[in-house]
C-alpha positions as CSV (number, residue, x, y, z in Angstrom):
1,X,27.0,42.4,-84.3
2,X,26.0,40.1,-81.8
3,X,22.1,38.9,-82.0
4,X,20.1,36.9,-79.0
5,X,17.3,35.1,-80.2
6,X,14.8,34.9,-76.9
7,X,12.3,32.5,-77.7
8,X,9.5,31.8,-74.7
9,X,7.9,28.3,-74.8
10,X,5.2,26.6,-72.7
11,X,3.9,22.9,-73.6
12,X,4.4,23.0,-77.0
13,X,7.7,20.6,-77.4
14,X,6.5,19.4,-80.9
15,X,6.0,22.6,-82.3
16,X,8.8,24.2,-80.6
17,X,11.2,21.5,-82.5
18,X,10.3,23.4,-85.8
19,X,11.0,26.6,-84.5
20,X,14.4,25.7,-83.2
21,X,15.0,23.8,-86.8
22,X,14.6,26.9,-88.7
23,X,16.5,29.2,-86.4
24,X,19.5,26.6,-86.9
25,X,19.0,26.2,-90.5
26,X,18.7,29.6,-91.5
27,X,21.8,31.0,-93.3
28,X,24.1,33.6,-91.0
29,X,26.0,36.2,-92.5
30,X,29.1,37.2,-92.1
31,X,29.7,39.5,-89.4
32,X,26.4,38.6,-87.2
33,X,27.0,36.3,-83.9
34,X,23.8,34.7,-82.8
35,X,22.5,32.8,-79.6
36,X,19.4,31.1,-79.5
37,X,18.1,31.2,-76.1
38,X,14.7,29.0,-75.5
39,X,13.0,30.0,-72.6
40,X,11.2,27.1,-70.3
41,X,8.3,28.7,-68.7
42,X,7.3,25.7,-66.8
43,X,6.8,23.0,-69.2
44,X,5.3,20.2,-67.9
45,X,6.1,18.3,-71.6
46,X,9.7,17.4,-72.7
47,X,10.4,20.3,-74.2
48,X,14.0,20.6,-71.2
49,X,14.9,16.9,-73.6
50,X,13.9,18.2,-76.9
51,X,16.1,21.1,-76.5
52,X,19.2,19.1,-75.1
53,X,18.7,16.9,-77.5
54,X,19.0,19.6,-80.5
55,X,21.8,21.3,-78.3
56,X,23.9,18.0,-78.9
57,X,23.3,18.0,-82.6
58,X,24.9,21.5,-84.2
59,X,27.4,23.6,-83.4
60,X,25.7,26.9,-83.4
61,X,24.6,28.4,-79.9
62,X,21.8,26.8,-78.7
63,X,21.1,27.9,-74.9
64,X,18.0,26.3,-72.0
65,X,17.2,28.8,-69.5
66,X,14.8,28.1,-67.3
67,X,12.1,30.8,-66.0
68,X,10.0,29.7,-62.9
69,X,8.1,32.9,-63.0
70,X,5.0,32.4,-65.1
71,X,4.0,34.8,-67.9
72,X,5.1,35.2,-71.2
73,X,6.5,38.9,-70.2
74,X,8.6,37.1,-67.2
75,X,10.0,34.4,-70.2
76,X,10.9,37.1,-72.0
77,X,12.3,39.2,-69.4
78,X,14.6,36.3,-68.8
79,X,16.1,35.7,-72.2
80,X,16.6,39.1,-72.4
81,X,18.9,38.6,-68.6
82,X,20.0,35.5,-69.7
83,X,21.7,36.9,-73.0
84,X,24.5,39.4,-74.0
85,X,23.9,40.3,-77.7
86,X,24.1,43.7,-78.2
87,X,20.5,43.3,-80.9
88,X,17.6,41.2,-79.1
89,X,15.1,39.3,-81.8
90,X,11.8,37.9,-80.5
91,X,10.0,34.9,-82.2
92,X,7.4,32.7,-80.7
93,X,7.4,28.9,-80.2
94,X,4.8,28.0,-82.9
95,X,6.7,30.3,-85.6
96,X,9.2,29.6,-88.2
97,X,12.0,32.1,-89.7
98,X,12.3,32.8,-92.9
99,X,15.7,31.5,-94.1
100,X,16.8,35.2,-94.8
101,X,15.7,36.5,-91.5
102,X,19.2,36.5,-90.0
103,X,20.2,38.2,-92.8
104,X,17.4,40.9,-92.9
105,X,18.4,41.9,-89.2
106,X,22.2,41.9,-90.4
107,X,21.0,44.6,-93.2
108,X,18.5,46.9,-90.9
109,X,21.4,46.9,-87.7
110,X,24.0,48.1,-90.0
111,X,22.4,51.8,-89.4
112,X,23.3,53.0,-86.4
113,X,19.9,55.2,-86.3
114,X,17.6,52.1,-86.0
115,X,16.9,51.0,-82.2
116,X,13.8,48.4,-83.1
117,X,12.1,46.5,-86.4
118,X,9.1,44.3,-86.6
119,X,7.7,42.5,-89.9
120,X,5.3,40.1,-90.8
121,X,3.2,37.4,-89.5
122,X,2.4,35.0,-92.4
123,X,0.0,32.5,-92.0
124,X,0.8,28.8,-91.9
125,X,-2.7,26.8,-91.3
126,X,-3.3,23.9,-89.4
127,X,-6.8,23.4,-91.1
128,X,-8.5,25.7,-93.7
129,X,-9.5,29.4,-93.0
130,X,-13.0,29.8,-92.6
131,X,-15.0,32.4,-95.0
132,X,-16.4,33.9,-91.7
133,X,-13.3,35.5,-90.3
134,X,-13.8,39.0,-90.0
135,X,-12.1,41.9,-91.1
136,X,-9.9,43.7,-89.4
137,X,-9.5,40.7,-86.6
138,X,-6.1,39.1,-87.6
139,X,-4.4,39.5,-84.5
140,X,-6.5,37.1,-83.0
141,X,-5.5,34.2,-85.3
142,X,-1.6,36.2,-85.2
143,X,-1.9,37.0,-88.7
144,X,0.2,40.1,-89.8
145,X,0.2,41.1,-93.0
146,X,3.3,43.0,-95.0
147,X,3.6,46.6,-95.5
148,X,5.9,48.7,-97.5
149,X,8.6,49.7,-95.4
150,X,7.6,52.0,-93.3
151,X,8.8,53.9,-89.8
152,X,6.6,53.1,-86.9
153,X,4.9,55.9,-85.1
154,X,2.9,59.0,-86.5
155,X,0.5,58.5,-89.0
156,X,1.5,54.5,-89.4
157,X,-0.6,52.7,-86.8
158,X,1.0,49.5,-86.6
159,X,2.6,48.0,-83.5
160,X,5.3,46.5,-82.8
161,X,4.1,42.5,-82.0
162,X,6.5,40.3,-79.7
163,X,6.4,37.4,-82.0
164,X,8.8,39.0,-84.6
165,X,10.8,41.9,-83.7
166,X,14.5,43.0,-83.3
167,X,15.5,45.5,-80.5
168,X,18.8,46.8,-79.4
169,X,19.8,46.0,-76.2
170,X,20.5,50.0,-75.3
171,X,17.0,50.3,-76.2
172,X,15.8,48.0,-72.8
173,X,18.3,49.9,-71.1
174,X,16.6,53.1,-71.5
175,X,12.5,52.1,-71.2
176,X,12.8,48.8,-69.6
177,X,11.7,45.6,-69.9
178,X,8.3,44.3,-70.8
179,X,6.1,44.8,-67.9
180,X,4.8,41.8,-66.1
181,X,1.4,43.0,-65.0
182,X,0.4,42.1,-68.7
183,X,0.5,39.4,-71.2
184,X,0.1,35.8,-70.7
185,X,0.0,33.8,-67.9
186,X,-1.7,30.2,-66.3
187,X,-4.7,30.5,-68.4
188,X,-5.8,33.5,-68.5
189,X,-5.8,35.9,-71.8
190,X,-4.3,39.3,-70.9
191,X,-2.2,40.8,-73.4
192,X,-1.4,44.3,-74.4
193,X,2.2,43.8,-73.2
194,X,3.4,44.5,-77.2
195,X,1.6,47.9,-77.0
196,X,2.6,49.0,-73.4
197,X,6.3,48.4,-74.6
198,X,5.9,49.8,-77.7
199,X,4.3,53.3,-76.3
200,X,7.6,53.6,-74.2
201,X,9.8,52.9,-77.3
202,X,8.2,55.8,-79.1
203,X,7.8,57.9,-75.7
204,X,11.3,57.5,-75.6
205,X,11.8,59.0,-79.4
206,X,13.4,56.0,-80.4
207,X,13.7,55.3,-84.2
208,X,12.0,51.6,-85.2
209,X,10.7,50.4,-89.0
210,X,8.5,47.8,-90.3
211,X,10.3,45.3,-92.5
212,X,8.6,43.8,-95.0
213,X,11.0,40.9,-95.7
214,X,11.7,40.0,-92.1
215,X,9.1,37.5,-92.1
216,X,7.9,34.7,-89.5
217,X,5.5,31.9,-90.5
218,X,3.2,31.4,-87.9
219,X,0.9,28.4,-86.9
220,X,-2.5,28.7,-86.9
221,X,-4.2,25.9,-84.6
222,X,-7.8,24.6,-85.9
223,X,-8.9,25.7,-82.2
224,X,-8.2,29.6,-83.2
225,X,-10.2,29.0,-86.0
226,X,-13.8,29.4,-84.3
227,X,-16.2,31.9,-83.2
228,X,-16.0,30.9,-79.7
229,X,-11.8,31.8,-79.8
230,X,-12.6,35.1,-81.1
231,X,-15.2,36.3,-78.8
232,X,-12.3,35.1,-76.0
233,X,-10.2,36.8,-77.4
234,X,-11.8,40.3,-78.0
235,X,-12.9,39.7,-74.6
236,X,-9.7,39.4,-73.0
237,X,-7.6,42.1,-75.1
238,X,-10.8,44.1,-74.3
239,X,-9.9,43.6,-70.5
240,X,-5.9,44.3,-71.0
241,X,-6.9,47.6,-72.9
242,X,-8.9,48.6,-69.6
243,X,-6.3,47.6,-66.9
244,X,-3.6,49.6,-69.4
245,X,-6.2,52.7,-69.8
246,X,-5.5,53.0,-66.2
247,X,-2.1,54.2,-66.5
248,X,-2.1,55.6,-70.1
249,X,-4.8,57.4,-71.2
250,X,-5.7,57.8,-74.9
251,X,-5.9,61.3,-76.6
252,X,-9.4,60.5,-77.3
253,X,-13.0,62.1,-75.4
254,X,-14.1,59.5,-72.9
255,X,-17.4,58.8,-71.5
256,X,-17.8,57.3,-68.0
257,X,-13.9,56.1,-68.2
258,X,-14.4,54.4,-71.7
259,X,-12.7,56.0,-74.6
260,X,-15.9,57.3,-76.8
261,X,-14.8,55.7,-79.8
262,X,-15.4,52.0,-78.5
263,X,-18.5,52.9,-77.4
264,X,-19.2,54.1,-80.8
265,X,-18.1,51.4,-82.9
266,X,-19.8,48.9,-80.7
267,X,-23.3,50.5,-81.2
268,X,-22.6,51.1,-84.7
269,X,-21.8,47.6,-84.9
270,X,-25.1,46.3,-83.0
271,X,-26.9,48.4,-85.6
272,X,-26.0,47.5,-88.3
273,X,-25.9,43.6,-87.3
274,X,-29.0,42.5,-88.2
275,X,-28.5,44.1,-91.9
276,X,-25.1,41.9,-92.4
277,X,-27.1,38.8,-91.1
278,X,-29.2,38.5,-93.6
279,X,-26.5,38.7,-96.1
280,X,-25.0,35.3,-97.2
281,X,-21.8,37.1,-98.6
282,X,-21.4,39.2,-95.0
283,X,-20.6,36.9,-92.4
284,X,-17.3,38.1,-91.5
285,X,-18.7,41.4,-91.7
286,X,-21.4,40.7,-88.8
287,X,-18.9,39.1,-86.6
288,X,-16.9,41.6,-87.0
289,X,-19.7,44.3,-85.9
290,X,-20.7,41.4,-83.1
291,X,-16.9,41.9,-81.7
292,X,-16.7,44.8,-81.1
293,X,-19.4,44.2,-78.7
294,X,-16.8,42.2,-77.0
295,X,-14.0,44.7,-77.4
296,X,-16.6,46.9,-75.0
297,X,-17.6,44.5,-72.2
298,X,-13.7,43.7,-71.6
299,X,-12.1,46.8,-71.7
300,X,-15.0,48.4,-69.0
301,X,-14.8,45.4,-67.0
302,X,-10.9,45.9,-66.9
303,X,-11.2,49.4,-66.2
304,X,-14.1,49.3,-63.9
305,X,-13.9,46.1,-62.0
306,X,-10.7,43.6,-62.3
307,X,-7.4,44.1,-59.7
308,X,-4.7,43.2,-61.1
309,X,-3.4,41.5,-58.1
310,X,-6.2,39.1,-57.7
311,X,-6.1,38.3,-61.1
312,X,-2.8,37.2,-60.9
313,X,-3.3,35.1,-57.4
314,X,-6.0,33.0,-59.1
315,X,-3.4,32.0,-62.0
């Protein structure tokens, strides 16, 4: 088997020097062929000399490719080009592998039946976790917590995150690539770009498992770690929920173009704030009801009132 590792990166040389350490360190078994392939969305940082630099120092593959289109979905898209491994992995530039994460991939791959795995997001801090994060928020901070093994789809809810998953190549061949209308790009907060590639996977009744043991350490910035982030965020994956809602509808009642559900949860959550407010052992509770506030206000403005196309000439 032959693996591409496609790892986007944007001004974040220092962190990006780990990430590339632990891809070269990690033990490869026999069999497996693997490519690292760092993707330069526009650095203005050193990250082109960083990489040179570590390319000159080992002997495994260690590729530059350079993306001038910006978004993380075009970085991708281009390691994805750039490569030819028939197996596709996906790690972020402020994660580490787990030194059995080649090997992991080696043991899913060898069944034929398997077109896509994901796995775990374990936390690495930067500064210590605050007692007010709420529950059910992890993506946020990109916090993903293992499950047994498990096939994605049906009754297992789980998506399939960007930051640590496998995917054969045959698989991109038959839903495309990710789509460039979402996820990151300039400074904007859209995202969703997991979840409208994932819904074509399964669309496409292609077969794909959580791993427990394929596991990523992720950083977690002190900057991630306040309210302020949080309410951003909601606010922004709110807004990529909307533009997505405009092509793929949820099996779920609606009112006024909003599925009913969000409506629901926000005013249940506005309710019942003042009650976890008071309570000195409920503060992630309350911000969690005070999100979902956010959740609502982004997703109707998406829907409702943001053109993709302008948002994108204002990047």
């Amino acid at each position: 088997m032959k693996l591409d590792v496609v790892v986007p990166t944007y001004n974040r040389s220092l962190l990006l020097q780990r990430t590339i350490s632990s891809l070269l360190q990690a033990p490869i078994p026999e069999g497996l062929e693997v490519t690292i392939l760092i993707v330069d969305n526009n650095s203005k940082d050193d990250t082109e000399q960083v990489v040179r630099e570590m390319q000159s120092s080992t002997a495994r593959n260690l590729v530059y490719v350079k993306e001038t289109n910006q978004g993380l979905s075009h970085a991708r898209n281009g390691g994805i080009r750039a490569g030819t491994g028939d197996l596709i992995g996906f790690i972020d530039d402020d994660e580490e592998i787990d030194e059995n994460w080649y090997s992991v991939v080696a043991r899913e791959f060898s069944d034929p039946a398997i077109q896509f795995i994901g796995g775990p997001y374990l936390p690495n801090w930067a500064a210590p976790a605050p007692e007010w994060l709420p529950p059910g928020y992890n993506a946020v901070i990109g916090v993903v917590d293992p499950k047994p093994r498990t096939a994605f789809g049906g009754s297992f809810t789980a998506n399939l995150m960007g930051g640590n998953a496998v995917v054969r190549r045959s698989a991109f061949d038959r839903v495309g690539l990710y789509s460039t209308k979402l996820g990151r790009s300039g400074k904007g907060l859209l995202s969703e770009e997991d979840a409208e590639f994932f819904r074509r996977l399964l669309a496409a009744g292609l077969h794909g498992v959580h791993v427990p043991d394929l596991i990523i350490y992720h950083h977690i910035p002190a900057d991630r770690l306040t309210r302020k982030y949080h309410r951003r965020w909601c606010y922004w994956r709110g807004v990529s929920q909307g533009l997505s809602d405009k092509d793929y509808k949820e099996p779920v009642a609606y009112t006024l173009g909003v599925p009913r559900y969000k409506i629901g949860r926000a005013f249940k959550g506005l309710l019942s704030l003042p009650l976890h407010l008071i309570s000195r052992h409920k503060a992630g509770q309350a911000f969690a009801d005070e999100l979902a506030t956010w959740d609502l206000l982004g997703f109707i403005y998406g829907k409702h009132f943001i053109r993709i196309e302008k948002y994108y000439a204002k990047q």
